[in-house]
C-alpha positions as CSV (number, residue, x, y, z in Angstrom):
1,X,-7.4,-8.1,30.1
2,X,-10.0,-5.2,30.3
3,X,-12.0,-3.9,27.3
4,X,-9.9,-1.3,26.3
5,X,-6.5,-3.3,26.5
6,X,-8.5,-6.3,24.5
7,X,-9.5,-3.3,21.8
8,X,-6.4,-2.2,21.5
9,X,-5.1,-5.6,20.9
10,X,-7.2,-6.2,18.1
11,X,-6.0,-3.0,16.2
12,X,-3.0,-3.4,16.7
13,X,-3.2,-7.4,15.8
14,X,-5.1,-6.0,13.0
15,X,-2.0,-3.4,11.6
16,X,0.0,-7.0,11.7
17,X,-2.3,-8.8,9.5
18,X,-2.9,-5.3,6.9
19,X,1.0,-4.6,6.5
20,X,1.8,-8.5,6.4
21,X,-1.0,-8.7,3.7
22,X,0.5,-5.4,1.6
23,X,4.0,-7.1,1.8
24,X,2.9,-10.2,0.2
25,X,1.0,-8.1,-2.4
26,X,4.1,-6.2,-3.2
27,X,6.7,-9.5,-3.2
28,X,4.1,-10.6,-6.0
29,X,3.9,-7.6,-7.9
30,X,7.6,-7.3,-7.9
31,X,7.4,-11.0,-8.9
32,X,4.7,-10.5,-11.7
33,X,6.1,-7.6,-13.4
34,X,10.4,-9.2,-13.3
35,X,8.7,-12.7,-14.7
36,X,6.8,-10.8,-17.4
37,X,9.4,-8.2,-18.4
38,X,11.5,-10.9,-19.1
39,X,9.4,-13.1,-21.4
40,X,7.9,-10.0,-23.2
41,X,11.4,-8.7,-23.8
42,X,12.3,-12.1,-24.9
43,X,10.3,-12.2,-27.4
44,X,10.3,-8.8,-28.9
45,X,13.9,-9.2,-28.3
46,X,14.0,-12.3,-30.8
47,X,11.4,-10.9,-33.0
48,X,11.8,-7.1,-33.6
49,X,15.3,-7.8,-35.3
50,X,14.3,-10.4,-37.6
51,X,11.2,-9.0,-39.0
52,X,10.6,-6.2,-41.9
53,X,10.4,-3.0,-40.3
54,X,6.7,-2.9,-40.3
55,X,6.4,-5.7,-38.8
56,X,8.4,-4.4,-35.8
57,X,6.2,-1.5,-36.1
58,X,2.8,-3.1,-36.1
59,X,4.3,-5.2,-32.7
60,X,5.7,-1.7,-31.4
61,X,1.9,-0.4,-31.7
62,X,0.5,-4.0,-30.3
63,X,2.5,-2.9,-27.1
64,X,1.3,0.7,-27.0
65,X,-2.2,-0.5,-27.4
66,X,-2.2,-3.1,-24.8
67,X,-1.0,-0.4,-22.0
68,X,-3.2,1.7,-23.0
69,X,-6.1,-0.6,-22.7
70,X,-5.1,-1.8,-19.2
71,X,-4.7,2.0,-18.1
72,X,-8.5,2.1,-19.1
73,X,-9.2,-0.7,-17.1
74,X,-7.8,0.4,-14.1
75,X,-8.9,3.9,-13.8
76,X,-12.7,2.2,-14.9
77,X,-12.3,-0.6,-11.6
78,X,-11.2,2.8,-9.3
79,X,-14.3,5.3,-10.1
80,X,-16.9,1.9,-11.4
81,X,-20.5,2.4,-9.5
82,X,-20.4,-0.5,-7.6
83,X,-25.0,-0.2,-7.0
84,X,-25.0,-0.4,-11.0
85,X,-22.9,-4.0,-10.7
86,X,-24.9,-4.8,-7.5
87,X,-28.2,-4.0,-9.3
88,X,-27.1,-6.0,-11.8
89,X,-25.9,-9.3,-9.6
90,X,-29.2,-9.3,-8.2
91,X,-30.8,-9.4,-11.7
92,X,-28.6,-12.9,-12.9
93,X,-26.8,-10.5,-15.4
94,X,-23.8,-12.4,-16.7
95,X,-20.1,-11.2,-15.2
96,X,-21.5,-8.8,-12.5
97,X,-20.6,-10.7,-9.8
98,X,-16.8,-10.8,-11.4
99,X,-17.2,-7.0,-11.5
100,X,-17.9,-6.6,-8.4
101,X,-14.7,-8.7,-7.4
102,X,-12.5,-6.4,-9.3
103,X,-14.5,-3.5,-7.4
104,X,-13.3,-4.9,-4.2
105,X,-9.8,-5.6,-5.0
106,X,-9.8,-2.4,-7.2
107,X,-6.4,-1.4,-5.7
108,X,-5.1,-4.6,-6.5
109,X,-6.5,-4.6,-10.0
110,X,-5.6,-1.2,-10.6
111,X,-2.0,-1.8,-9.6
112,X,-1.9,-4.2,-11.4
113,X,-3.5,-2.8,-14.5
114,X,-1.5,0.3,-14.4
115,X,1.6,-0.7,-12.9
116,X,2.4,-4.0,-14.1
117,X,0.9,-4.3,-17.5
118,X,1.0,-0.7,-18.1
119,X,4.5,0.2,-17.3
120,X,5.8,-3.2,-18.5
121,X,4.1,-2.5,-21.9
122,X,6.1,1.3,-21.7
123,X,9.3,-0.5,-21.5
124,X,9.1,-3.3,-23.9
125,X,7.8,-0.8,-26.3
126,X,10.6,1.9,-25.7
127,X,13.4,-1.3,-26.0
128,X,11.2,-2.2,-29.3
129,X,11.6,1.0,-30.5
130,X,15.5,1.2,-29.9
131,X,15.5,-1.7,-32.0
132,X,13.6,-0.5,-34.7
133,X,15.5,3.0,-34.8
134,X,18.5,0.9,-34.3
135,X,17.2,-1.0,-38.2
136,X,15.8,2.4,-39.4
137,X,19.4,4.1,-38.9
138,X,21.2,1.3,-40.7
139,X,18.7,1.3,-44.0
140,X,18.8,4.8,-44.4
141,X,22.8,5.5,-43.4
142,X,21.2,8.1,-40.8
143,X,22.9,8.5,-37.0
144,X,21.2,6.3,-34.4
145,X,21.7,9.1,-32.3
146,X,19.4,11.3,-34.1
147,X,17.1,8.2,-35.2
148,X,16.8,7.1,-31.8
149,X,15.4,10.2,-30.5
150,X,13.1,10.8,-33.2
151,X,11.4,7.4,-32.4
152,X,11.4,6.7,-28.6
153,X,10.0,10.7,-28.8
154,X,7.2,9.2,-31.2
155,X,6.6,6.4,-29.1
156,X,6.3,8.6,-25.5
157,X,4.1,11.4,-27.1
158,X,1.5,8.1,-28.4
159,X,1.7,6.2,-25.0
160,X,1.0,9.8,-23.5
161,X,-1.6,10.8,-25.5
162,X,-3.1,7.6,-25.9
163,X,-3.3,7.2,-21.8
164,X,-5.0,10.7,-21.5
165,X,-7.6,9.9,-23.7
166,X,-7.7,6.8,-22.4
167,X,-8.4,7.7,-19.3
168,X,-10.8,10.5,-19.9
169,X,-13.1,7.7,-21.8
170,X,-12.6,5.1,-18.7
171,X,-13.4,7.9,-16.2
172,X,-16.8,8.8,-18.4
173,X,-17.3,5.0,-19.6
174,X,-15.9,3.3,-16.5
175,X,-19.1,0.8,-15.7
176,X,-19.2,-0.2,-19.5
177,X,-15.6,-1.0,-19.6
178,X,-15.3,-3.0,-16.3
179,X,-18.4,-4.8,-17.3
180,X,-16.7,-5.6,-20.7
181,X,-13.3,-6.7,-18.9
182,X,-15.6,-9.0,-16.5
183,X,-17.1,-11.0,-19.5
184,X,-13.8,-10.8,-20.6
185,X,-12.4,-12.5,-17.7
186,X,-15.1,-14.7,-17.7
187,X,-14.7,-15.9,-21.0
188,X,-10.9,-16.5,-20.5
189,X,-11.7,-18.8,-17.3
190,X,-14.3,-20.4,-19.1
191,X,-17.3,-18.9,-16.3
192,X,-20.8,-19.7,-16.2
């Protein structure tokens, strides 16, 4: 086998491994995001109707919040500096290093942030507030039809709005808050 044969070999060995790798990626996102719809509907499922209303509410927003968050998160890991983290690692500063991780994975974690836990979050919180228009609808005697639409309007134009400022601040803030989401990490697994 010449040089060139042996090169193309390698790339094409190489194409194998990259797809092989993105397939498995995928078969676990798809995993991820079915295993955690269904406990996070679950729950809101068996809580949102036997609650007060603003109880239902306060989860509805919990829910909001938490996808808007991880939308933060993942635009921050995609446009992070990685020479601010790498200045950092080499000056012992706590949770660098696990920035830096998320910097090399930051399609992963940025999938994953946006895709999983963000959209997941969209749904359960537009089922929630079916729910809650659903309870509204019967305490006032008003059509769900109508109540329905009023709420799951309410609830897009927050998620939207929230994202877009959201991701405005991560873009401008994007070091601080991955640095904030390492020690976070490295809090959760307990890292030195």
């Amino acid at each position: 086998m010449n040089k060139k044969e042996y090169s193309e070999k390698v790339k094409k060995d190489n194409r194998k491994s990259h797809f092989s790798r993105n397939v498995s990626w995928v078969i676990k996102i798809v995993l991820a995001s079915f295993f955690l719809s269904l406990i996070l509907s679950f729950m809101t499922d068996s809580i949102i109707p036997n609650v007060p209303i603003v109880l239902s509410v306060i989860v509805l927003f919990t829910f909001i919040l938490i996808g808007i968050i991880f939308d933060m998160i993942g635009v921050s890991v995609t446009v992070a500096d990685a020479e601010v983290f790498h200045s950092m690692a080499s000056k012992k500063v706590k949770s660098a290093k696990t920035a830096l991780s998320l910097i090399k994975i930051n399609s992963k974690v940025s999938s994953f942030c946006n895709d999983v836990i963000g959209d997941v979050c969209g749904i359960i919180s537009g089922s929630a507030g079916v729910t809650i228009a659903m309870t509204i609808s019967k305490i006032f005697n008003l059509s769900f039809v109508v109540t329905s639409l009023i709420v799951t309007s309410i609830i897009a134009s927050i998620t939207i709005g929230g994202k877009a400022l959201g991701k405005s601040y991560a873009i401008n803030k994007s070091n601080s808050i991955l640095y904030s989401f390492a020690r976070f990490i490295d809090l959760v697994t307990l890292k030195k």
